[in-house]
N, C-alpha and C positions, 0 to 999 in steps of 0.2 A: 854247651855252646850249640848253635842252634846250625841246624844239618843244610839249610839252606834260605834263601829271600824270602820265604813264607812263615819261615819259623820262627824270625826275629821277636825276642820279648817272650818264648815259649819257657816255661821253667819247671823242672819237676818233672816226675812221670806223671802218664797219663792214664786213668782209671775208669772203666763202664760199669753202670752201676744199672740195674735194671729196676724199674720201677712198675709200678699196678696202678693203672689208673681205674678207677669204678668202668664199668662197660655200661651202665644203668645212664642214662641222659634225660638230664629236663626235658618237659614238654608245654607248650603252651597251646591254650582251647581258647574260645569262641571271642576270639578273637571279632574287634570291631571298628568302625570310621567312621565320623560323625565329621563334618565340614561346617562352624559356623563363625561369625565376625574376621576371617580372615585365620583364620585357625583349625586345626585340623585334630579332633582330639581322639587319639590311641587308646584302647582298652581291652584287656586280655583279662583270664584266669590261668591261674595253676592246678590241675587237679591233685589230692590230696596235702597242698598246703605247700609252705617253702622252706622245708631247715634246711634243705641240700643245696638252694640257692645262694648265689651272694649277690650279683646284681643283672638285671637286664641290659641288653645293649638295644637301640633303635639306631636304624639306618634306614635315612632316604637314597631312594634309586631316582637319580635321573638324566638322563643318555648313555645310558651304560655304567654309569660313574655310581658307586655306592661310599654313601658320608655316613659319621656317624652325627646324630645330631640330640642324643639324649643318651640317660642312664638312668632307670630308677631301680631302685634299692627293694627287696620284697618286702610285703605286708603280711600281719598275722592270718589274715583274713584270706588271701589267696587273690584277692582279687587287684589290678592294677591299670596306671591310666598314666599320660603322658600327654601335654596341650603342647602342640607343636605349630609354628608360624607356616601356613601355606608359606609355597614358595614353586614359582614357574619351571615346569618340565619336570618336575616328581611326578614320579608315575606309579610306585607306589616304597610302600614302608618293611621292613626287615624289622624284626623282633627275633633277638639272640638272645636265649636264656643261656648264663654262666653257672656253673656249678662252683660249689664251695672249693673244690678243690682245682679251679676256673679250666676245667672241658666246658667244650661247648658246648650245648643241648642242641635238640633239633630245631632248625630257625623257623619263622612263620610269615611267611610275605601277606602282606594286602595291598590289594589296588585303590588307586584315589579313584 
């Protein structure tokens, strides 16, 4: 029975299980912005290729406020791109590499 108002619905004991996450984190390089027809198009590498990724995130900044507003999935190749719709008061874009075991890698801002 549950010891107090917070514990309602609580069942069972409770167990800490300690886990390893890799300390090794994605990275993304040369990074790039290309602005045309009303579209904004993203383009990164991975260096040494992507088994340990599962997918990118992109996020526009703007007034503070960060959206996600894509996802692409890794290429053999390493290399990767994203056509995204301008949109007023983005200031600039957030690229989060996820890992297969989804840590985050280290993220990579560019300015509009």
């Amino acid at each position: 029975h549950p010891q107090g108002d917070f514990a309602v619905g609580s069942l069972g004991n409770s167990q800490s299980v300690d886990i390893t996450v890799s300390s090794e984190r994605g990275t993304v390089t040369g990074v790039s912005l290309s602005t045309f027809s009303g579209t904004h198009m993203l383009r990164w590498a991975v260096p040494g290729g992507t088994p340990d990724y599962d997918h990118f995130e992109i996020h526009a900044v703007s007034s503070g406020m960060q959206v996600a507003v894509g996802c692409v999935q890794p290429t053999v190749n390493g290399i990767h791109e994203i056509s995204v719709p301008t949109s007023d008061g983005v200031t600039h874009y957030v690229i989060v590499p996820v890992m297969s075991d989804f840590s985050r890698g280290s993220h990579v801002t560019v300015s509009v």
